[in-house]
C-alpha positions as a printed Julia matrix, in Angstrom:
60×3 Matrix{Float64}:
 62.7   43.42  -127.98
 59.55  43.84  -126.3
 60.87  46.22  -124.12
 63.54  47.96  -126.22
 66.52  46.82  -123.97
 68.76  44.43  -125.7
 69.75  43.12  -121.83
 66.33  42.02  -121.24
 66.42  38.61  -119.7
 63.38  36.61  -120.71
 64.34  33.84  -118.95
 64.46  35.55  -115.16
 61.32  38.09  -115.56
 59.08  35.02  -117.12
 58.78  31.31  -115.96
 57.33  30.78  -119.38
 57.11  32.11  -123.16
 56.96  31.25  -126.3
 60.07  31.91  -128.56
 60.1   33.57  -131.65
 59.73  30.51  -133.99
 56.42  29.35  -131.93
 55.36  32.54  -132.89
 55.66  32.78  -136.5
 54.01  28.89  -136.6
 50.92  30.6   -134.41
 50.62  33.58  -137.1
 50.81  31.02  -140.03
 48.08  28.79  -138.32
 46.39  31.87  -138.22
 47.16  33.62  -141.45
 45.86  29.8   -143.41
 42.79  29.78  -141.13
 39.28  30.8   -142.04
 39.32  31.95  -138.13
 38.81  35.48  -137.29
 40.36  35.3   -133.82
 43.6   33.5   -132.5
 44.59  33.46  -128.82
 47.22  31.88  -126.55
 45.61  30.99  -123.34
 47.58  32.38  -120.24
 47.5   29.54  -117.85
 48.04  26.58  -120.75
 50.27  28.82  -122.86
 48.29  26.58  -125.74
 47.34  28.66  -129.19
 44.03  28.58  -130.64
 42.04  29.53  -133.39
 38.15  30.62  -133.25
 35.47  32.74  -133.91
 34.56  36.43  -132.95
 34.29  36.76  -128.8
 32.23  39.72  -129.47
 28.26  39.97  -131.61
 28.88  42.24  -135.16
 26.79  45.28  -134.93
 27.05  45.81  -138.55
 25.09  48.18  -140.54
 21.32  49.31  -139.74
């Protein structure tokens, strides 16, 4: 539990979520991807997979 109380209702303090099995499918998408990023977007609640969001500074 997400907030360490096993009488956490998910269902009253959220409108939406994904359960734990939509989870573990996301994190296997992600795991057999070549992507380096994977993100569930907060209004579509839909998962995707892409590159960095960010420029590597790397090494001089």
């Amino acid at each position: 539990m997400a907030t360490d109380d096993a009488g956490y209702d998910y269902d009253v303090a959220f409108a939406r979520y994904h359960c734990s099995e939509e989870m573990v499918e996301f994190l296997l998408a992600f795991y057999d991807s070549d992507a380096c990023v994977g993100a569930v977007d907060r209004g579509s609640f839909e998962f995707s997979l892409g590159e960095s969001r960010f420029d590597y500074v790397g090494k001089r």
